[in-house]
N, C-alpha and C positions, 0 to 999 in steps of 0.2 A: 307830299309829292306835288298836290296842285299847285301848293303854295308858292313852291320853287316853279314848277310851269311856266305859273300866271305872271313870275319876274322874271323869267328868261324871253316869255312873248315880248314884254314890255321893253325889254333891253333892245331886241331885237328889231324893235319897232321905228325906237330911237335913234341905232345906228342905221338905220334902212333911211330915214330920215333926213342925214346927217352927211351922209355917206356921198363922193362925188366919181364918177365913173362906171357906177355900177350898171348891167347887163337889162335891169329890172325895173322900173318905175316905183317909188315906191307906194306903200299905201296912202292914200288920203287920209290928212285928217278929220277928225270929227266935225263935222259945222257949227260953228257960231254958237251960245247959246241967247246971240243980242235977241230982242223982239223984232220978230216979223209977223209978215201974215202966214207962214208958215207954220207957227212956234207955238202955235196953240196948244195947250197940253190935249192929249189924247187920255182917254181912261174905256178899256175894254175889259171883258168877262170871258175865258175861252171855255176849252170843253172842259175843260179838270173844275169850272166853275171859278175860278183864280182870277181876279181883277188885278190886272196889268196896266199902272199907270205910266206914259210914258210924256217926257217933257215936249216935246213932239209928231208929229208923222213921221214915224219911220221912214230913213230912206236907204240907209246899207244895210240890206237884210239877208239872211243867210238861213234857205230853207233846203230841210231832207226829206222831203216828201213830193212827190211829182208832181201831184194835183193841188199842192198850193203853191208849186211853182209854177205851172201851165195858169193859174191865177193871178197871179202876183205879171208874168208877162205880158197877159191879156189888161190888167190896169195901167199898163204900163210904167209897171217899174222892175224894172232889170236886177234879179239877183247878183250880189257879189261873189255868192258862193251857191254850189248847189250840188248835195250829194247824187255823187254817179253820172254825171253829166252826157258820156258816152251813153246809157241806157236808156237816158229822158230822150236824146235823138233819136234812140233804135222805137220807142214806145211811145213819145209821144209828138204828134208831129203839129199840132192845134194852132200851137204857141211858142215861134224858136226863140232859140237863147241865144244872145251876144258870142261873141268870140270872148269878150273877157271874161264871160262865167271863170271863175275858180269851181275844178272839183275839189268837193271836200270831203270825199272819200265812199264809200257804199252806204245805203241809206240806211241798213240794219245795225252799222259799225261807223259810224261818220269821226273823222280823225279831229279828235279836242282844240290839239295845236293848230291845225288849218283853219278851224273855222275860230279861233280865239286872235288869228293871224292879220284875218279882212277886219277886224276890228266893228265887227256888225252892232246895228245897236237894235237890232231886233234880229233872235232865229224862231223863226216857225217850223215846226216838225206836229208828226202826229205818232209818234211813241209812247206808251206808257211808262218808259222805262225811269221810274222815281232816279234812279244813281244818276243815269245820264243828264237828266232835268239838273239834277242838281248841280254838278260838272259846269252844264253849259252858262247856268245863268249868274257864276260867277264871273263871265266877261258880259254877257246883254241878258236883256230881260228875253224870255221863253215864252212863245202864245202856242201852246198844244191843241191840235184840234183834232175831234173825233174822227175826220177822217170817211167814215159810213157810221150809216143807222139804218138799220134792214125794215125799221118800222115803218121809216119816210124819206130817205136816199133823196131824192129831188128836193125835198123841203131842205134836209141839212145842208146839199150843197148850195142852194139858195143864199143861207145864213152863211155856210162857212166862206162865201165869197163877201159877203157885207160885213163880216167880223173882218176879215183882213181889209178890206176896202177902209174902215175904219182907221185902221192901224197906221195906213201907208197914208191917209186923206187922200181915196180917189174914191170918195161914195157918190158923188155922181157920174165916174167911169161907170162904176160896178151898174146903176141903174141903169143906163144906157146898154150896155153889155147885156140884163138879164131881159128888160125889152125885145133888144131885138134878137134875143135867145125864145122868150116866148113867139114871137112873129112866125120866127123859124120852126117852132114845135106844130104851133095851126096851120103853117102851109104845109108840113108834111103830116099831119093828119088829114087834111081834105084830099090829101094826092094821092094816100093810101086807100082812102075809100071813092074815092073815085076809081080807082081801080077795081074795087071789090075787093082791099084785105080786108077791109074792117073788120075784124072781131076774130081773126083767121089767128091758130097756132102757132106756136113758134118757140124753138128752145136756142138758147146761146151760152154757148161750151170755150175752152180751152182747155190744152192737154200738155203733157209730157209723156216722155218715155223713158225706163230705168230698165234695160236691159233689154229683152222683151217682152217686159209688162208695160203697157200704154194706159197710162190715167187718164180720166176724164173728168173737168170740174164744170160743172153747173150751175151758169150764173138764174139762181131760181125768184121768185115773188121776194122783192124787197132789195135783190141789188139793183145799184143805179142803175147797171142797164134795162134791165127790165123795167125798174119806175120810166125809163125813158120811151121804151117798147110797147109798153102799157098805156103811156098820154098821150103817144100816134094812133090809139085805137088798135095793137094787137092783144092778143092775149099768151098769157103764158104756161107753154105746155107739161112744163114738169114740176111736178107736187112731190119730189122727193123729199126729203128731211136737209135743210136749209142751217149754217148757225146764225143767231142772232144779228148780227153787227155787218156783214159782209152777203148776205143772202146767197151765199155758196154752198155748194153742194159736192163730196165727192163720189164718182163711179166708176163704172168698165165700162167696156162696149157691151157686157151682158145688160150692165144696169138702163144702156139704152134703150130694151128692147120695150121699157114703160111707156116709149113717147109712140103710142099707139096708132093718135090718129092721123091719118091718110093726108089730110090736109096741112099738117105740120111744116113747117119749113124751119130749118138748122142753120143756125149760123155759129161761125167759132172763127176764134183770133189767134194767129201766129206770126205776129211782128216779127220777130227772131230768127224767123227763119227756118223752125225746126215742126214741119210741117206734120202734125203728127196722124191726122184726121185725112191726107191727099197723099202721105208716105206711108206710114207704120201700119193703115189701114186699109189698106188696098186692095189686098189681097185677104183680108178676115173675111170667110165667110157669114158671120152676122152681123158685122158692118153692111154687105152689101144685102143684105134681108130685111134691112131697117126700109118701111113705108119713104119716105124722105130721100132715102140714097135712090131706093130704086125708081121714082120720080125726077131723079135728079134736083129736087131742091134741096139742096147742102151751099150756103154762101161762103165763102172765106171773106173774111172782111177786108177793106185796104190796110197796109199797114200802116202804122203807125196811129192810129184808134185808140187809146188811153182808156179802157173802160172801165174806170175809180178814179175820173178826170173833173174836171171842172166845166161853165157853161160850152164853150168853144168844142172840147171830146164829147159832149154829148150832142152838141149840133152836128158832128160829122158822124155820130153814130146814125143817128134821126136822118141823115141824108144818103146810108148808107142804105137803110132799110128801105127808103124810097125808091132807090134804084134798084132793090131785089124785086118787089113788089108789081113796078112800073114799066120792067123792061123785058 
């Protein structure tokens, strides 16, 4: 079935090509393979450990993961495709996308044919999914990245930004980007304790609701946000049971009633709109018993905050906090 696919993209590519009057621009072809100073072979290592030689710097790239496309814009290079495109706008707001982004479909389920279509000669995703990998990397080669590491969240997104900087040749963007990503970390720690947070609690939730049951997740010790929360000089209030990879945590409003101490401050993200912590909580009697509500330090954050983002979502988280702290 791929086999047939992979000749009907190609037909199709052809005739799009070829074709005079049509409605659509067609795709570009591939670049050149003469020598330039561009043409340098690239050769990288991703998370699967998998060394990716490419003839090249990638430049039509086609990634399903937010945060290395909120990467990939911030180096400036413009994906061709980008699964969900509508929800990278709704969640991430760091680093926008062209008008020409191509959606290529939901980032759990991203459509073969679309993205075999832009003719990418690099896709980035951070999936495990072995079939999918396999799928995609018979039209471009595959750089999968971890995505989170709950051990060291700041460090990998560090790396997973100089791995792709690699890939596209924009490793001196990416330095200049993670510079003045640290500048921005040490002005917002000095401005935090200038104020007197330093070393002050703090927990950072997101939620849903399925009927009237209202979830609550726990970004705990080891997600980015917190590694971010943590190098401003707070500290983090909830020692729930965390997994590994993502430093999440799930609970109820019962389970909040751990985040004990007085001096706590709560923040939580509802980009979406589905506010479930200022709605569905309102009227709960031990929502409103929680130290932190009845202080009134509960933040909602601005929308659009990416938090499993790249350098840029974590500077706007970092300036988020400063404005809770400062004002």
């Amino acid at each position: 079935m791929l086999s047939l696919r992979s000749a009907l993209v190609a037909l199709a590519a052809i005739a799009a090509l070829s074709a005079c009057g049509t409605t659509e621009a067609p795709v570009a072809a591939p670049a050149s393979s003469a020598p330039s100073p561009s043409s340098t072979p690239v050769s990288v290592t991703d998370g699967r450990g998998k060394k990716i030689d490419l003839e090249r710097p990638a430049a039509r790239v086609v990634s399903l993961e937010w945060g290395e496309t909120e990467m990939l814009a911030t180096l400036g290079v413009m994906p061709v495709g980008v699964a969900d495109v509508k929800g990278y706008g709704t969640w991430v707001t760091s680093a926008k996308l062209d008008a020409s982004v191509k959606d290529v479909g939901m980032r759990n389920e991203p459509s073969v044919d679309s993205i075999a279509a832009l003719q990418p000669d690099l896709i980035v995703m951070e999936s495990d999914d072995a079939a999918l990998v396999g799928q995609l990397e018979k039209f471009a080669p595959v750089l999968v990245f971890k995505g989170s590491d709950a051990s060291g969240n700041l460090t990998r997104m560090r790396a997973d930004l100089n791995l792709l900087a690699t890939a596209v040749g924009k490793t001196a963007e990416a330095q200049k980007v993670l510079a003045d990503f640290d500048a921005a970390m040490a002005d917002a720690k000095q401005k935090i304790a200038a104020a007197g947070g330093a070393g002050k609690p703090f927990a950072m939730a997101d939620g849903w609701k399925e009927g009237s049951t209202i979830s609550v997740r726990l970004f705990g010790k080891g997600a980015l946000v917190s590694d971010v929360a943590e190098a401003v000089g707070l500290k983090n209030a909830w020692s729930g049971k965390v997994d590994p990879v993502w430093g999440l945590g799930n609970t109820d409003v019962e389970g909040l009633t751990a985040l004990k101490d007085p001096g706590t401050r709560f923040f939580y993200s509802a980009s979406d709109g589905d506010d479930v912590f200022a709605d569905g909580l309102a009227s709960n009697a031990i929502w409103k018993s929680l130290p932190f509500v009845k202080k009134q330090n509960v933040t909602k954050l601005p929308d659009g905050i990416w938090t499993f983002g790249g350098p840029l979502s974590c500077k706007q988280y970092a300036e988020a906090l400063v404005k809770a702290y400062t004002t």
